[in-house]
C-alpha positions in Angstrom: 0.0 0.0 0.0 1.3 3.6 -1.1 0.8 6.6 1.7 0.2 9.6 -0.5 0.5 12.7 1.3 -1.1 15.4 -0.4 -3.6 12.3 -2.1 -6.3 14.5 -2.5 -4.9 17.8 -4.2 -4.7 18.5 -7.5 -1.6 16.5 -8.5 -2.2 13.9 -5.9 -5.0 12.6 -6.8 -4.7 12.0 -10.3 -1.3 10.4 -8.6 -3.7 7.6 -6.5 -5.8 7.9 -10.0 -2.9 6.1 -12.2 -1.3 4.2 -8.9 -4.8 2.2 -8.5 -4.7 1.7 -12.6 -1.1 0.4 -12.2 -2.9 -2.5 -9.4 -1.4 0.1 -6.3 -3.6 0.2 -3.3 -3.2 3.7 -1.7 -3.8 5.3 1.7 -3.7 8.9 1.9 -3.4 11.4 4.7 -5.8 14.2 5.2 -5.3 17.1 7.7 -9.4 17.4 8.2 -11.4 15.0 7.4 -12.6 14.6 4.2 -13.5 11.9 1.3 -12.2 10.9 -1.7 -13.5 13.1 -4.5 -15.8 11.5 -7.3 -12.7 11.5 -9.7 -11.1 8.4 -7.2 -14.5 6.2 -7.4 -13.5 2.6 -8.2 -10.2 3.2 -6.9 -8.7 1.2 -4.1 -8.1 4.2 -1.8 -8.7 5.1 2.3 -8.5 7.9 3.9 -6.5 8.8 7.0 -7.2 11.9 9.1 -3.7 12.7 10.4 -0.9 15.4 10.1 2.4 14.9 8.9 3.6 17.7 11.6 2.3 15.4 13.9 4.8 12.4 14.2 2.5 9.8 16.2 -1.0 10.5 14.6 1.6 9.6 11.4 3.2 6.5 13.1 -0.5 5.6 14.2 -1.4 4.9 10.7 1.4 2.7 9.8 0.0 0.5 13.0 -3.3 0.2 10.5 -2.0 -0.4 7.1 1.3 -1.8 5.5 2.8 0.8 3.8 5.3 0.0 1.2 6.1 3.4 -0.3 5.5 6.9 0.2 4.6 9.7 -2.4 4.9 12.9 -0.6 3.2 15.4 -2.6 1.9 17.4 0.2 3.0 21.3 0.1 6.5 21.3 2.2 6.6 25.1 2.3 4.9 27.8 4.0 2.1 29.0 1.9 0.3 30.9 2.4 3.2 32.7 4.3 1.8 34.2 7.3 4.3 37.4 8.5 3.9 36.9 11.7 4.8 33.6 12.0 7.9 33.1 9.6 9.9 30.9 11.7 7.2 29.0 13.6 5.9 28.3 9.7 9.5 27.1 8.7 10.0 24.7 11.3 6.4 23.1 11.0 7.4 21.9 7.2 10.9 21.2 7.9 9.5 19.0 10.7 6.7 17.5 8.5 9.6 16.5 5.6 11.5 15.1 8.7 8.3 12.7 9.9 7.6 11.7 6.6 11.4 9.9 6.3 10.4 8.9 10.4 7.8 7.2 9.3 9.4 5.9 6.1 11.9 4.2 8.7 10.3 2.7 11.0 8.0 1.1 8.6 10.4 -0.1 6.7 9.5 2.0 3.6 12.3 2.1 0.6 11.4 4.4 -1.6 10.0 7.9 -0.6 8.9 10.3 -3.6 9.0 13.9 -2.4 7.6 16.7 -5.2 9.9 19.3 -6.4 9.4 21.9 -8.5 10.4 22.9 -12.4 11.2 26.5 -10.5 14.4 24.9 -8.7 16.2 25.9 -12.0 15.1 29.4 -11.9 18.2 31.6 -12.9 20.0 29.2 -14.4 20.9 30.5 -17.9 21.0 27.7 -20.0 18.8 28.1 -23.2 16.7 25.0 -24.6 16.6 21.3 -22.8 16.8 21.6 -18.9 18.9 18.2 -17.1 19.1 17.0 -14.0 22.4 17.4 -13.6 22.6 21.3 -14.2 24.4 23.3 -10.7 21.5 25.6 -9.6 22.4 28.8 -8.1 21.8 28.8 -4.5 19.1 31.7 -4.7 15.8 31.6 -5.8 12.8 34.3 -6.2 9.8 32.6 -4.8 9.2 30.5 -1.6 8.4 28.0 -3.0 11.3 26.9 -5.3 13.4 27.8 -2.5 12.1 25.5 -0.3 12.0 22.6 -2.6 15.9 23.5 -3.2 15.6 22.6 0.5 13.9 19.8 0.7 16.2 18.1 -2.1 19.2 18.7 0.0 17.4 17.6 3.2 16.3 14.8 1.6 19.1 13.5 0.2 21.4 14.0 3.7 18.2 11.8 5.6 17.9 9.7 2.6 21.6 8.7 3.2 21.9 8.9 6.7 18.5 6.4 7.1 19.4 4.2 4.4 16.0 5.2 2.5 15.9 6.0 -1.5 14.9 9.0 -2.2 13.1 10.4 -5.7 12.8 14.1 -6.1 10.3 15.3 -8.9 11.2 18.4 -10.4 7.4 18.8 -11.9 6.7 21.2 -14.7 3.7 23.1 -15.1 0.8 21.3 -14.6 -2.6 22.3 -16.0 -6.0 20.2 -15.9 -8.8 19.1 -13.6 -9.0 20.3 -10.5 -6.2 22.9 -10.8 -6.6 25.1 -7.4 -4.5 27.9 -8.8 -5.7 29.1 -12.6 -3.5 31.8 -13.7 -1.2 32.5 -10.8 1.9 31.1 -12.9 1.4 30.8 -16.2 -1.9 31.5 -18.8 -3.1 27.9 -20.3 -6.0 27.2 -17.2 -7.8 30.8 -17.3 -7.6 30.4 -20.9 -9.0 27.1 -20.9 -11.7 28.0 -18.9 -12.8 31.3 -20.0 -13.6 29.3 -23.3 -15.6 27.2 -21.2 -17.6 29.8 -19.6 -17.5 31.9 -22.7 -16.0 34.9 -21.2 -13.2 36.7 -21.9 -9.8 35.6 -19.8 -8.9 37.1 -16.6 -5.2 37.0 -16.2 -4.5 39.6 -13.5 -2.7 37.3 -11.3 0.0 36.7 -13.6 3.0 38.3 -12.5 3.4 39.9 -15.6 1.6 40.2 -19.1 0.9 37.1 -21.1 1.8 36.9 -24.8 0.8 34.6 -27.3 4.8 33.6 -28.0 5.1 32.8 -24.3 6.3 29.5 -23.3 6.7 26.7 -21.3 7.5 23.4 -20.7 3.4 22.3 -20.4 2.2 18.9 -18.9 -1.3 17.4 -18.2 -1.9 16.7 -14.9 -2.9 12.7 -16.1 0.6 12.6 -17.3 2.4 14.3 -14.3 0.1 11.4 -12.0 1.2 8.9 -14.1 4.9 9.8 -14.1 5.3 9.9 -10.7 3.1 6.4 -10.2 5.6 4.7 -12.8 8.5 6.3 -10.5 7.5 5.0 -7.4 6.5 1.3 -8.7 9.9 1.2 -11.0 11.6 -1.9 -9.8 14.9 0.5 -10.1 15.8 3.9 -10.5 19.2 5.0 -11.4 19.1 8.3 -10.1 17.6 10.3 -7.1 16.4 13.2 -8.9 13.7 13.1 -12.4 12.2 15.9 -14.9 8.7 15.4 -14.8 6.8 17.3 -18.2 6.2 17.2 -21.4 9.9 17.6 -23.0 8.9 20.2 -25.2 8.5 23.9 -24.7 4.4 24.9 -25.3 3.4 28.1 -26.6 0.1 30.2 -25.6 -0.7 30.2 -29.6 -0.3 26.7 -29.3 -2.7 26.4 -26.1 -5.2 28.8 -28.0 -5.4 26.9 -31.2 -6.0 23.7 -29.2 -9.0 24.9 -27.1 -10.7 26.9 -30.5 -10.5 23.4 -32.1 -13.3 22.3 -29.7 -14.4 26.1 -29.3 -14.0 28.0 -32.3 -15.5 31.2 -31.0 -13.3 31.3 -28.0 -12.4 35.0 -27.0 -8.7 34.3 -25.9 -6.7 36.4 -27.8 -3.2 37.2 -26.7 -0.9 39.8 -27.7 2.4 39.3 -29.9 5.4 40.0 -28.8 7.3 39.2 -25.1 10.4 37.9 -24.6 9.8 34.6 -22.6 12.5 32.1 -22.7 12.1 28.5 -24.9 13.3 26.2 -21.8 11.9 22.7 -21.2 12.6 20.1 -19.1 14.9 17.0 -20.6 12.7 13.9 -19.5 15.0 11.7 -21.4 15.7 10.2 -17.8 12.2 9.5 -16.9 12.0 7.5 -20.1 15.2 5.3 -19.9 13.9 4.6 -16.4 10.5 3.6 -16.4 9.2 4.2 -20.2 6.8 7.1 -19.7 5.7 8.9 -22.6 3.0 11.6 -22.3 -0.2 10.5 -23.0 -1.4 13.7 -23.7 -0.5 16.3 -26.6 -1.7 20.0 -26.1 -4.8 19.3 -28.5 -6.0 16.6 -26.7 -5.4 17.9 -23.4 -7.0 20.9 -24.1 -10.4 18.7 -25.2 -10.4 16.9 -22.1 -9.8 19.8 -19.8 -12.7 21.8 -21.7 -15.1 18.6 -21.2 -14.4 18.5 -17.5 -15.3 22.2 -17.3 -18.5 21.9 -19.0 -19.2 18.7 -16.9 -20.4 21.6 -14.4 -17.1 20.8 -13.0 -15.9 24.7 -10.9 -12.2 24.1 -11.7 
């Protein structure tokens, strides 16, 4: 049985989605209590009230169930950052990363998957395909990659120290159902569903204007799942950290033209110009490794997104 922290957010559960079509039985860990959402019916899944902050209501549930790997997808960084609580915020995930390899060792758990982020290699100048193996500069200008540069160095020192395998994802954009953030990074999900609603796109969140030659490395959220199911079931992995996308650089004008083949009367027009960067993460690692190839093409993605949408589906 797979724990799954984080099981039933936006990543996580299409995560438990392609672990129970793989044959995986999953338990995952809820703060509150809570059920599995409709998208996880037929799925061999229980939920767990219990808090990863919280070392023996996460021992406790290794008493009820035999885990044999962990996927820890839950968000091990302060957000929202609260200012008045900075370093009281900072030790509660550092603690929560520390529990999760606790519980990883005591249970006898081998592998533990803990979610990074595509923004670790922000600043890093290289132009085109994005490896692994690129040094990363020790800064970074969000919270969030900087505390999944964190976690990666964390995690490998306990991985070593405990004698437990580790597998950072470095996860690329991710766009599709159930997507909790619409355009707070990038454009593709407020475009998506302004077409759905028939409005026009609101992308004032963006942290600056979006143009129709913008890019970036673009995955659906049914192949990031199923990467990351495919890493932790891999009989062997020969290397700690993967690239989890696409492997190609998307476009807006790509995204656009996808959605107006099922919505030809879209209103999501972008501007020309901009002078966004054609970086992409090189998966070519993920696919000696376990044989993934994305599933989903911008076109078809776009289709599926749109029919979730108008499913009367909020997000």
């Amino acid at each position: 049985m797979i724990l799954v922290t984080g099981g039933l957010g936006f990543i996580g559960s299409h995560t438990v989605r392609a672990l129970s079509d793989l044959g995986e039985d999953c338990v995952l860990v809820q703060r509150r209590a809570a059920e599995p959402p409709a998208a996880l019916d037929g799925t061999r899944t229980v939920v767990e009230r219990s808090d990863i902050t919280d070392l023996t209501a996460l021992l406790d549930v290794g008493a009820r169930h035999k885990i044999t790997g962990i996927v820890h997808l839950a968000g091990s960084m302060p957000w929202p950052p609260d200012p008045g609580r900075p370093v009281e915020q900072t030790r509660e995930v550092i603690g929560g990363l520390c529990n999760v390899f606790e519980a990883a060792r005591t249970w006898g758990v081998t592998r533990v998957g803990v979610a990074s982020t595509i923004g670790v290699y922000g600043g890093v100048t290289a132009e085109g395909a994005l490896g692994e193996d690129l040094p990363l500069p020790m800064t970074a200008p969000h919270l969030i990659p900087t505390f999944k540069k964190i976690g990666e160095l964390l995690g490998g020192h306990l991985a070593d120290a405990a004698g437990v395998e580790v597998v950072n994802y470095r996860i690329s954009a991710t766009w599709g159902p159930r997507d909790p953030h619409g355009p707070l990074f990038f454009a593709a999900p407020e475009l998506v569903r302004a077409a759905a609603l028939g409005t026009e796109p609101d992308l004032s969140l963006l942290g600056r204007p979006a143009y129709a030659e913008d890019a970036i490395d673009l995955c659906y959220v049914k192949d990031t799942g199923r990467a990351i199911a495919l890493l932790q079931l891999a009989d062997h992995l020969g290397h700690r950290t993967y690239n989890i996308g696409s492997g190609r650089a998307t476009t807006n004008a790509e995204i656009i033209a996808a959605i107006r083949k099922t919505v030809p009367d879209a209103r999501i027009d972008l501007p020309t110009g901009g002078t966004a960067s054609r970086t992409h993460l090189d998966i070519t690692r993920l696919r000696a490794d376990t044989g993934y190839r994305p599933d989903y093409d911008t076109e078809r993605a776009a289709a599926d997104y749109l029919a979730w949408l108008r499913a009367g589906n909020e997000r």
